[in-house]
C-alpha positions in Angstrom: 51.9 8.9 1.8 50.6 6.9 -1.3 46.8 7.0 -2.7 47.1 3.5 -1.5 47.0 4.6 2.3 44.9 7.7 1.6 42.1 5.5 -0.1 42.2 2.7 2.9 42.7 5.2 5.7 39.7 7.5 4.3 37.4 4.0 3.5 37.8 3.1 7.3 37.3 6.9 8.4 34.3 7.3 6.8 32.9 3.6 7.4 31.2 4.4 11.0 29.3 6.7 8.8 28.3 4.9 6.1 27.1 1.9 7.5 23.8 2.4 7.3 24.5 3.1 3.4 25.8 -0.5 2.9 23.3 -1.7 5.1 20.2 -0.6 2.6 23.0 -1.3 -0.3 23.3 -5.0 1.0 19.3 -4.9 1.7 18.9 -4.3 -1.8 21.2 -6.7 -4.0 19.4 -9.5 -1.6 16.6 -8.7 -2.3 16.4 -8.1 -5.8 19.1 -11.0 -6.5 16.0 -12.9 -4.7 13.1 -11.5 -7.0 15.3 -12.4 -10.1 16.1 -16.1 -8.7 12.6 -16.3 -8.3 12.0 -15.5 -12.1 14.0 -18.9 -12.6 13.5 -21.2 -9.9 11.6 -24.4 -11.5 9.5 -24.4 -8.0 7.4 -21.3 -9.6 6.2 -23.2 -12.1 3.5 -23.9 -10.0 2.6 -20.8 -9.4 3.0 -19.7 -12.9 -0.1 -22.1 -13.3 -2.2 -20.5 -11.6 -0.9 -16.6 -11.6 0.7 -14.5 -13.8 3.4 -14.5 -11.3 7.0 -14.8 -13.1 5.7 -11.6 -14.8 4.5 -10.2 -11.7 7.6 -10.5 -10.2 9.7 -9.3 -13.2 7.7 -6.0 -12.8 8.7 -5.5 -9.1 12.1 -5.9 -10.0 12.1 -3.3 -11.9 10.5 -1.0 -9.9 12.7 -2.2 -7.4 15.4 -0.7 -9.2 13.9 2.8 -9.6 13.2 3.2 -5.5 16.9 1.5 -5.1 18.4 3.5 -7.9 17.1 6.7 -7.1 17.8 6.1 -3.2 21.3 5.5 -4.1 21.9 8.6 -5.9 20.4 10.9 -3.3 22.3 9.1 -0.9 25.4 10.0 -2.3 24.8 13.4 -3.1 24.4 13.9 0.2 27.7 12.0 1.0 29.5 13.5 -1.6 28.8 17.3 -0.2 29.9 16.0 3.8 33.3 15.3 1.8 33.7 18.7 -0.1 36.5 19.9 2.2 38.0 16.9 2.2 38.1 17.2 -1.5 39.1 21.1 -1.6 41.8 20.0 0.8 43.0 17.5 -1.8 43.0 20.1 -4.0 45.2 22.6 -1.7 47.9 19.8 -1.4 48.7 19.2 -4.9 46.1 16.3 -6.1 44.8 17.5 -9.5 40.8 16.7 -9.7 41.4 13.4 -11.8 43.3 11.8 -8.9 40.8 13.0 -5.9 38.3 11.4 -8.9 40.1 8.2 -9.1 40.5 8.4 -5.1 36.5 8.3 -4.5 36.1 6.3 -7.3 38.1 3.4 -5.8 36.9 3.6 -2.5 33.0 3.7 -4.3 34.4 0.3 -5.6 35.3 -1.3 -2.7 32.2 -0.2 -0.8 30.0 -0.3 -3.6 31.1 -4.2 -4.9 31.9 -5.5 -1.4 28.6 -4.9 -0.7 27.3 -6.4 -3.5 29.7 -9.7 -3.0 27.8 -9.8 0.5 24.2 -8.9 -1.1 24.4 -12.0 -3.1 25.5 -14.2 -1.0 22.4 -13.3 1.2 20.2 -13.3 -1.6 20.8 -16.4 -2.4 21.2 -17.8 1.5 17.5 -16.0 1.0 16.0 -16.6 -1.4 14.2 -20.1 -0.6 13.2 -18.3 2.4 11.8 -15.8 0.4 9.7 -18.5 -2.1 8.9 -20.4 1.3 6.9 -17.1 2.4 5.5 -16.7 -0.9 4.0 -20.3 -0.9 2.8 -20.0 2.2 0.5 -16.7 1.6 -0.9 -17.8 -1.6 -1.4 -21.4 -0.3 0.9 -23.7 -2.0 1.9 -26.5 -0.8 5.3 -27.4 -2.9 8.7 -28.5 -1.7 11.6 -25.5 -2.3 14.7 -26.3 -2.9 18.0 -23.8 -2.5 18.3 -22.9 -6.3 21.2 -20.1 -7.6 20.9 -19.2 -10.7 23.8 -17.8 -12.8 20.8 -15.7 -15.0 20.1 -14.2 -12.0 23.6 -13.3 -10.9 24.4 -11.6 -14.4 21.3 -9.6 -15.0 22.1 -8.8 -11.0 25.6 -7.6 -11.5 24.5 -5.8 -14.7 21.9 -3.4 -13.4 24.0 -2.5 -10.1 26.9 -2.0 -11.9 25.1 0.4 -14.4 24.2 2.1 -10.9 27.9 2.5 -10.4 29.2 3.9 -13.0 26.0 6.9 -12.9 27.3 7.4 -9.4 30.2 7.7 -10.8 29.5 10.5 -13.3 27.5 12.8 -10.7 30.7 12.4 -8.7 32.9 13.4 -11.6 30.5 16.3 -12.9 30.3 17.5 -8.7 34.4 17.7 -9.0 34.8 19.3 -11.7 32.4 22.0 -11.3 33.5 22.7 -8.2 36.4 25.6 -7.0 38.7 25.2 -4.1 36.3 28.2 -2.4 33.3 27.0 -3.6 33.8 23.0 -1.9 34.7 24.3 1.2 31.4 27.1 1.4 28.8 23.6 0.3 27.9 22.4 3.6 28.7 25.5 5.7 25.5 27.1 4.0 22.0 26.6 5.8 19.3 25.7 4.6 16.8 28.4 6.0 17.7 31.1 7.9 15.5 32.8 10.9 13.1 34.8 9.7 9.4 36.3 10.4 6.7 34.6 9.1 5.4 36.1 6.2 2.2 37.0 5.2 2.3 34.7 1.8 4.1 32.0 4.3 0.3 32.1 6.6 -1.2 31.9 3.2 0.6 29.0 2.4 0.5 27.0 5.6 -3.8 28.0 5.5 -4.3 27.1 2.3 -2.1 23.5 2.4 -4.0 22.2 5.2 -7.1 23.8 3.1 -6.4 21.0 0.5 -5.3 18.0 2.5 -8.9 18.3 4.1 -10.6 19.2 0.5 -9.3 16.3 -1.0 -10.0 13.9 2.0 -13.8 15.3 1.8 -14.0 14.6 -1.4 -12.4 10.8 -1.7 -15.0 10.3 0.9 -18.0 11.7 -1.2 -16.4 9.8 -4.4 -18.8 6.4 -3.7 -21.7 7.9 -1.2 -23.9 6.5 -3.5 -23.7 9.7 -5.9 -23.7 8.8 -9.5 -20.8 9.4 -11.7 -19.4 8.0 -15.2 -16.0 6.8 -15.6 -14.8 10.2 -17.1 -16.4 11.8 -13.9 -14.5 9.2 -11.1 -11.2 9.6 -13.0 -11.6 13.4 -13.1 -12.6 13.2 -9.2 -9.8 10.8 -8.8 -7.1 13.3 -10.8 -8.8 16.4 -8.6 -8.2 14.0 -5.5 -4.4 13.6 -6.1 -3.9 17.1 -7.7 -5.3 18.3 -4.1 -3.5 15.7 -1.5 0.0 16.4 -3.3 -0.2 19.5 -3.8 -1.3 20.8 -0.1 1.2 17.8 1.6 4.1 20.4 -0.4 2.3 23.4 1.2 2.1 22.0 4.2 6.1 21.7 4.6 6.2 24.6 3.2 4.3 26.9 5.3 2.1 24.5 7.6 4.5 23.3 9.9 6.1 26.4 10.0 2.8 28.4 10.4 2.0 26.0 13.4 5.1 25.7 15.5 5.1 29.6 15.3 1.7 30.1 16.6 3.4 27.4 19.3 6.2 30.2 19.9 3.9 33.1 19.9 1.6 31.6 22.4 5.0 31.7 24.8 5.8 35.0 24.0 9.0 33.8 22.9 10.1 31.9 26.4 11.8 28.7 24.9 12.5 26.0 27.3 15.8 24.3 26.1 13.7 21.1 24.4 11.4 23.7 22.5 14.8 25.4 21.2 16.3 22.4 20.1 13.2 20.4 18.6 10.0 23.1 17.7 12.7 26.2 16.7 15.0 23.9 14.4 12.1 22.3 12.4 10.4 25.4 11.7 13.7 26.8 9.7 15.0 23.6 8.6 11.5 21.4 7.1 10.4 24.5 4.5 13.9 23.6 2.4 13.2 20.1 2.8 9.6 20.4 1.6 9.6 18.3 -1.8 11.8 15.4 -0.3 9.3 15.1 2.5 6.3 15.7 -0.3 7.8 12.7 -2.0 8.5 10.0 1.1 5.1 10.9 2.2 3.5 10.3 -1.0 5.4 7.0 -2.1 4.4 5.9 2.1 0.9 6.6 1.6 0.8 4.4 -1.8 2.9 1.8 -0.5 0.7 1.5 3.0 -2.9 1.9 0.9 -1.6 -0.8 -1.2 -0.7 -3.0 1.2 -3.4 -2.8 2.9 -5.9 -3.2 0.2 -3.9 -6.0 -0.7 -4.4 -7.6 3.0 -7.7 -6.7 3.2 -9.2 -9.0 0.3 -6.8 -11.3 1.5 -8.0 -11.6 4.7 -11.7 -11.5 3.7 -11.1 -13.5 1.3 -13.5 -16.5 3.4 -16.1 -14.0 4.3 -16.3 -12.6 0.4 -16.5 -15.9 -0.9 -19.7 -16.8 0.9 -21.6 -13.6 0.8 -21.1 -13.8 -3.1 -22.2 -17.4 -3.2 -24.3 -18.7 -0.3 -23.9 -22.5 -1.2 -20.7 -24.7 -1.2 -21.4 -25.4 -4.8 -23.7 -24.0 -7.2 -24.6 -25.3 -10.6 -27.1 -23.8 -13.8 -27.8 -27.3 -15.4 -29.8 -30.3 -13.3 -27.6 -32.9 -15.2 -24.0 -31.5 -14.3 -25.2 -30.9 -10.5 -26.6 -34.2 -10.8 -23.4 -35.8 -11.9 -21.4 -34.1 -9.0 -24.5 -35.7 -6.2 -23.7 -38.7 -7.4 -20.0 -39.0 -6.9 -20.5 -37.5 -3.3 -23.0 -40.2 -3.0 -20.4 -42.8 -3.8 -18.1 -41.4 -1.8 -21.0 -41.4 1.3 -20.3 -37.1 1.7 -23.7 -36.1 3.2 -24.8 -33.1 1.7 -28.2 -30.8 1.0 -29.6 -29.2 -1.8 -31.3 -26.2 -2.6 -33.0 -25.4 -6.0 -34.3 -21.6 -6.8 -35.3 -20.5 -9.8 -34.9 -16.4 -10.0 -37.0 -14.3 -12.3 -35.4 -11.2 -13.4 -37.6 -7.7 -13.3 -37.0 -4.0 -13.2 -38.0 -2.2 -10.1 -39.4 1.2 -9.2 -37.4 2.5 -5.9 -37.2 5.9 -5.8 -39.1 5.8 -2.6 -36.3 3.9 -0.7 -33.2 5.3 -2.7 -31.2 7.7 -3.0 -32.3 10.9 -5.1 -29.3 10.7 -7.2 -30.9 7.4 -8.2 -34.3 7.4 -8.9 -33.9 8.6 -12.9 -33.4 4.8 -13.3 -35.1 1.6 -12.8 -33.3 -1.2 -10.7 -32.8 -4.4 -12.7 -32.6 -7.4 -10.1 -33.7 -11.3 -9.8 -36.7 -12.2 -8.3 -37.0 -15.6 -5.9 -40.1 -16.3 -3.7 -40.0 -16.4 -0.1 -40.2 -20.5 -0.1 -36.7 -20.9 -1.6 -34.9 -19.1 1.6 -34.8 -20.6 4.7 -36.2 -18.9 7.5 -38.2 -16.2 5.7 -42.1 -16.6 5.5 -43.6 -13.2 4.0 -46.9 -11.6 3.4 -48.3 -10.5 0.0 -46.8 -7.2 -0.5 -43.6 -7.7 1.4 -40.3 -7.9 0.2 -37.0 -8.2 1.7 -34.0 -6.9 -0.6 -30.7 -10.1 -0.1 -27.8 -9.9 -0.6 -27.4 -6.5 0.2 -24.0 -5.5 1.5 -20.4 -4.9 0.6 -19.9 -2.8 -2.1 -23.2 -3.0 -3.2 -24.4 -1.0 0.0 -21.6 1.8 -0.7 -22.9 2.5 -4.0 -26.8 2.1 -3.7 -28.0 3.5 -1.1 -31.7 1.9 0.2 -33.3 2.5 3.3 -34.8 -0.4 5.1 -38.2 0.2 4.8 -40.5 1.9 2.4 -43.0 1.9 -0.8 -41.5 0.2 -4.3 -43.0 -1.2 -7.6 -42.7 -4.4 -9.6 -42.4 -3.8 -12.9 -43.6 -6.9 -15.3 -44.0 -6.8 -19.1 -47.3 -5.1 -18.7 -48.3 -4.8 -15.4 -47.0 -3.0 -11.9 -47.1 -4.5 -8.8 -47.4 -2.2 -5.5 -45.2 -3.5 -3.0 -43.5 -2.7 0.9 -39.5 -2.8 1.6 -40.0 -4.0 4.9 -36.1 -4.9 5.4 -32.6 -5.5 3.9 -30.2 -8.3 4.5 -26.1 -9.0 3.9 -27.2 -12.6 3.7 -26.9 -13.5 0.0 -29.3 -16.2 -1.6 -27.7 -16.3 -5.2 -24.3 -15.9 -6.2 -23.1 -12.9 -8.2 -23.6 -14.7 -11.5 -27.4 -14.4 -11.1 -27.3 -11.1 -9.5 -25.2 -8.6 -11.7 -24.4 -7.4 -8.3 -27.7 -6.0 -7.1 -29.8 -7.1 -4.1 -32.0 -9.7 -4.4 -35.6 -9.3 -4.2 -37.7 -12.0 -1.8 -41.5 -11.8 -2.7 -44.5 -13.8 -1.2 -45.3 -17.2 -3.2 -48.6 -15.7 -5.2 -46.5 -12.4 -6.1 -43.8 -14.4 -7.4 -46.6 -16.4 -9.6 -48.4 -13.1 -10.7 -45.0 -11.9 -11.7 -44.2 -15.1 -13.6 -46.8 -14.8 -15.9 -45.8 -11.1 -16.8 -42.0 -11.7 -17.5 -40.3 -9.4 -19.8 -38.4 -12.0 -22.0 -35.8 -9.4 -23.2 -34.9 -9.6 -19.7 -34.9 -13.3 -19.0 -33.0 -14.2 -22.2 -29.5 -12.3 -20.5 -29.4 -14.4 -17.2 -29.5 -18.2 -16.1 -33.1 -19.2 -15.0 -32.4 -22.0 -12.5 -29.9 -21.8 -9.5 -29.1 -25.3 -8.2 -26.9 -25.1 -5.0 -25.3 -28.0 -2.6 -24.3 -27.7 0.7 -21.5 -29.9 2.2 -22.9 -31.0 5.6 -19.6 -32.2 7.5 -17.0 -29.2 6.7 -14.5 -31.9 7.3 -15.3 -33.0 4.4 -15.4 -30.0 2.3 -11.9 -30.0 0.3 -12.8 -33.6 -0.6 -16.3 -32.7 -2.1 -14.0 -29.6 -3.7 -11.6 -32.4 -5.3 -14.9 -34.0 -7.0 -15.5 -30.6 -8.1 -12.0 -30.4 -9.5 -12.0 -33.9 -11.2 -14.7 -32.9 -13.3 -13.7 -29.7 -14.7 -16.6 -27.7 -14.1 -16.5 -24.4 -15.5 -18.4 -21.2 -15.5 -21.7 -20.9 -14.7 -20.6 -23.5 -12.6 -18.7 -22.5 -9.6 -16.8 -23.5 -6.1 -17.4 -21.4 -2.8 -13.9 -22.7 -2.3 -12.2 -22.2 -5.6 -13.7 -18.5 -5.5 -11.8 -18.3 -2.0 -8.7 -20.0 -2.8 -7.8 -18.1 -6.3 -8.9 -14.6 -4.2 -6.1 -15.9 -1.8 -3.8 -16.7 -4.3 -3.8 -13.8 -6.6 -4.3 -11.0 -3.6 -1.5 -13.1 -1.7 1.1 -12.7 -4.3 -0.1 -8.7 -4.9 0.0 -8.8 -1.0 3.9 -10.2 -1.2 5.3 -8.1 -4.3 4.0 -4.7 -2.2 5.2 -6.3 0.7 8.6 -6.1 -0.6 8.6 -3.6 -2.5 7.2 -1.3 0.9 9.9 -2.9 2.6 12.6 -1.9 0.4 11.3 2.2 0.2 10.8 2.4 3.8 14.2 1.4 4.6 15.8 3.7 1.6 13.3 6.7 2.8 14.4 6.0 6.7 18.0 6.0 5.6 17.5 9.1 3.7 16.0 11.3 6.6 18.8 10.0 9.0 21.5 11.0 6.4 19.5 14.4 6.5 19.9 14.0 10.5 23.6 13.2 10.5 24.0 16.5 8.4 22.3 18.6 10.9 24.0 17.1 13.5 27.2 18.2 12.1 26.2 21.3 11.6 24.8 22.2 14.8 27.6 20.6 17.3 29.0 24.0 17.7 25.8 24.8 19.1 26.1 21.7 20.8 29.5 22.6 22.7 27.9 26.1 23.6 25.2 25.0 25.1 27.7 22.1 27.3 29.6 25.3 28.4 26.8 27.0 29.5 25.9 24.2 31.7 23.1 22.6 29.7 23.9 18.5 30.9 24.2 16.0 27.8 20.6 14.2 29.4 19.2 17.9 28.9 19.9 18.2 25.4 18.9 14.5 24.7 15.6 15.2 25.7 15.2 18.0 23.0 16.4 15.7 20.5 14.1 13.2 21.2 11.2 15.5 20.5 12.9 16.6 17.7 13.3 13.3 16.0 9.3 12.6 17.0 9.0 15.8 15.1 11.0 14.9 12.2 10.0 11.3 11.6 7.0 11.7 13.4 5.3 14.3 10.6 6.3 12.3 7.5 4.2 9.0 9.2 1.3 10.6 10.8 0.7 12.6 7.2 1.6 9.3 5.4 -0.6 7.3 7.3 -3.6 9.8 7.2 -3.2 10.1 3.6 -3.5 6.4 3.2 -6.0 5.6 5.7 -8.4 8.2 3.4 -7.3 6.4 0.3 -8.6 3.0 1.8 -11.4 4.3 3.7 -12.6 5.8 0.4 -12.9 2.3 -1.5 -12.3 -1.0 0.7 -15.5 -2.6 0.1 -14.1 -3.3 -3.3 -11.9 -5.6 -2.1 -13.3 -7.3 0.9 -15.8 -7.4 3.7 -12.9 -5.9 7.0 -11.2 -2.7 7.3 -9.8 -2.3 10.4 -8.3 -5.2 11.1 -6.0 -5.5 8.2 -5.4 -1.8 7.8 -4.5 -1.4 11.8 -2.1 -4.3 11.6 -0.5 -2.9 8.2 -0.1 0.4 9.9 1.5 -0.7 13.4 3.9 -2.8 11.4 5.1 0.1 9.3 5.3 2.3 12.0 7.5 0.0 14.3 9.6 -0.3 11.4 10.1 3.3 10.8 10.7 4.4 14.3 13.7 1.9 14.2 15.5 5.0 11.8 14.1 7.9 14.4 16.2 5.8 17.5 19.0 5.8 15.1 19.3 9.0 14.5 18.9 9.9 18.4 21.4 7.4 19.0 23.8 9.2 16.5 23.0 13.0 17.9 23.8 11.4 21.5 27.1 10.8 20.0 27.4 13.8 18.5 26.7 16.3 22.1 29.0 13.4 23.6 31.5 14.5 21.7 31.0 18.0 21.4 32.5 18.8 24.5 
């Protein structure tokens, strides 16, 4: 028998079982062969116009290459282990360690670079695909061509090779540290064996839970309108983490197991067959698996909150763009807004104007805000109740605009209630009768506080009390123009375009458009990136699955001889796979739902929404791996009889 046959005959042995493997490894070339092309297609020129996105994308590759690189080498430390009696049989027969070395080695080749051969073909089949999507979320419209670049393809074959050969050496340091006795004791070794619960094990599962719930508590005190520096948020934001980490380890560590054994107690030990084969096996099996789990929850939760941060500004992007700037235009000089009237005149777009001119004060709320608050004065602009449409007030009412988004997270006002004008000398008594999203200046004006709509003879009373210090920061007239026909409205933007208006000169559109662009391309990097860790993270907890499998079959075939039908033991493996997979999500997802919850309105005016939809897709996605693995433990009591 040569090496020859023994390499091919061991390469298609051990194929069934590592397809998966060279699926992700496939997965992975393509997709970062794609990034890279990306890098030097000519077609993102266009986007390099308007986004830093070549660089952008250079970035994700390379984290790319940590989540694949580090997915790789778990992956075959796990594989190399399954084979340790393979390789202590090599040994018994005569094959010194540097043969059974260059035996793995060359089968690692062929699966390792045929793989790659097929990677790059798809990644290039892909890749316009790929820059198709891309265009399409941030808006583009630009023709893409199928491009290969041989750039690409080096720096390609360079990095995975570079994965090789470290593959390689854990394989080659595994060998050689290894004994005959020892190879053949590495997999028959559990991973926790039945015990009691201990007391520090109670402690441990209490106190995890303890600070999951601590840290979600405090993420969702950390903008309640409470007042804290930037060395106090990024201390809360340190304490945050510290707390959510920390108890997610705890809580594999003793939380699941504290749980399920309350679940055992509470049956005085009676096990039905499904409890035996799904509760029983993760409490002794997820405590040893605690940090791995730690981690794929952790990275999940990022990528998810990211993600869906991402999609949330970019699906409020509309909605954002008019609460920050209530017109379709808005200009600070009469002669540049009346330059821009006149070429929609020419081109007969009807259209409306609206001319304010904001005063900016300092106002006395402690009344109507919160505690936490009333140390300071609140600086905001001033407009009289004849500038707004539908608003008609009495002297010594005011109505606070404008007032919503993140602005309502971080001051909280009531609705109603006593506040003061503060002029240069003079205070004016005044009533909060009510507070509006509706914004009548854009943020420009506003520094991003509400603004406050007075009755015509306050606004003049005010006017000849001004505070010049104040006046001298901001813009003192707001012109605004209003496209009537929205048909019409990218034409009037194309005016707006021609003439190169810039700030304090703005576009309700060009506010939308470059939120859509830049939040789209965030949106697709994460995207990817997401993509490309939940389906290494899924293949690593089914190689963790195929591993127990293997090692319980002789349970397996005991429990077939006993009488136990295969559909009986199905059915326990199904709830132990909802179990296995199921924990990682629901934790994942709770850990990023907090994370968002805590600081959305940053990004856009919808939460639920975009954050359900990011969810249900990642979920779908990662059940795919828990039917895999059932599907491979059906085998498995198939055959273990």
């Amino acid at each position: 028998m040569s090496l020859n046959y023994i390499i091919f005959r061991n390469l298609r042995k051990n194929l069934k079982n590592y397809y998966l493997y060279v699926f992700a490894l496939i997965f992975s070339v393509a997709l970062y062969f794609s990034f890279v092309t990306l890098q030097y297609d000519p077609s993102m020129d266009e986007v390099a116009e308007s986004t830093k996105g070549a660089a952008a994308i250079g970035a994700s590759s390379v984290l790319l290459i940590v989540i694949v690189g580090i997915f790789l080498l778990y992956a075959n430390t796990i594989f190399i282990k399954r084979r340790s009696k393979e390789i202590g049989l090599f040994q018994l027969i005569g094959l010194t360690k540097g043969k059974i070395f260059g035996i793995l080695s060359a089968e690692n080749c062929i699966l390792y670079f045929g793989s790659m051969v097929i990677g790059v073909l798809i990644g290039f089949l892909g890749s316009k695909l790929i820059l198709m999507i891309l265009f399409k979320i941030i808006g583009i419209d630009a023709i893409t061509k199928l491009y290969f670049s041989p750039m690409a393809l080096v720096q390609t074959l360079i990095v995975f090779a570079a994965m090789y050969l470290l593959i390689m050496l854990m394989n080659y340091i595994f060998i050689r540290a290894q004994s005959i006795l020892s190879l053949f004791r590495v997999t028959s070794t559990t991973e926790q064996q039945v015990q009691k619960m201990s007391a520090g094990q109670v402690v441990i599962g209490i106190l995890g839970i303890a600070l999951i719930v601590f840290g979600y508590i405090l993420s969702a005190r950390m903008f309640s309108g409470e007042v804290m520096d930037m060395q106090q948020l990024m201390y809360t934001m340190i304490l945050i983490l510290f707390s959510v980490i920390l108890g997610t380890y705890m809580f594999y560590k003793g939380s699941v197991s504290f749980l399920f054994n309350l679940i055992r107690k509470s049956k005085n030990g009676y096990l039905s067959i499904n409890e035996v084969l799904s509760v029983s096996s993760i409490m002794f099996r997820m405590k040893s698996n605690a940090l791995l789990l730690t981690i794929i929850t952790t990275v999940s939760a990022l990528a998810i909150g990211m993600l869906s941060l991402s999609y949330i500004s970019y699906y409020s992007a509309e909605a954002q763009a008019k609460e920050s700037m209530p017109e379709d235009f808005s200009f600070a000089q009469a002669e540049v807004k009346d330059r821009f009237v006149a070429e929609l005149q020419a081109k007969q777009i009807p259209y409306e104007e609206k001319h304010r001119q904001p005063i900016y004060i300092e106002i006395d709320a402690k009344e109507v805000m919160d505690d936490s608050l009333t140390e300071e004065l609140l600086f905001s602009s001033v407009v009289t109740d004849s500038m707004v449409d539908n608003i008609d007030l009495k002297p010594g009412e005011v109505v606070f605009m404008g007032y919503g988004g993140a602005i309502q997270q971080l001051i909280s006002i009531q609705e109603k209630g006593p506040i003061v004008l503060h002029g240069l000398k003079q205070t004016i008594d005044q009533k909060l009768i009510g507070t509006t999203k509706q914004g009548v200046l854009p943020v420009y004006y506003t520094l991003g506080t509400p603004v406050a709509v007075v009755d015509e003879s306050v606004y003049r009373q005010l006017l000849k009390d001004l505070d010049p210090k104040l006046q001298e920061k901001m813009e003192s007239d707001y012109y605004g123009v209003r496209i009537l026909n929205p048909d019409q409205a990218e034409e009037a933007y194309g005016i707006f375009k021609a003439q190169k208006l810039t700030i304090p000169n703005f576009s309700q559109m060009e506010l939308k458009n470059n939120q859509i662009t830049n939040m789209g391309l965030i949106m697709f990097i994460v995207g990817f990136l997401g993509l490309t860790f939940l389906i290494t993270s899924g293949c690593i907890l089914y190689f963790k699955q195929m591993n127990e499998s293997e090692e319980e079959r002789p349970n397996y075939t005991i429990l077939r001889k006993l009488g136990f039908t295969q559909g009986n033991l199905l059915r326990g493996i199904q709830f132990k796979q909802l179990f296995n997979f199921g924990i990682p999500l629901v934790v994942g997802l709770s850990h990023s739902y907090f994370a968002v919850k805590s600081g959305w309105f940053f990004f856009g005016t919808e939460l639920v929404t975009p954050t359900v939809m990011v969810m249900i897709v990642y979920t779908l996605l990662y059940s795919i791996f828990g039917l895999l693995s059932v599907w491979y433990y059906k085998r498995v009591i198939k055959e273990s009889l």
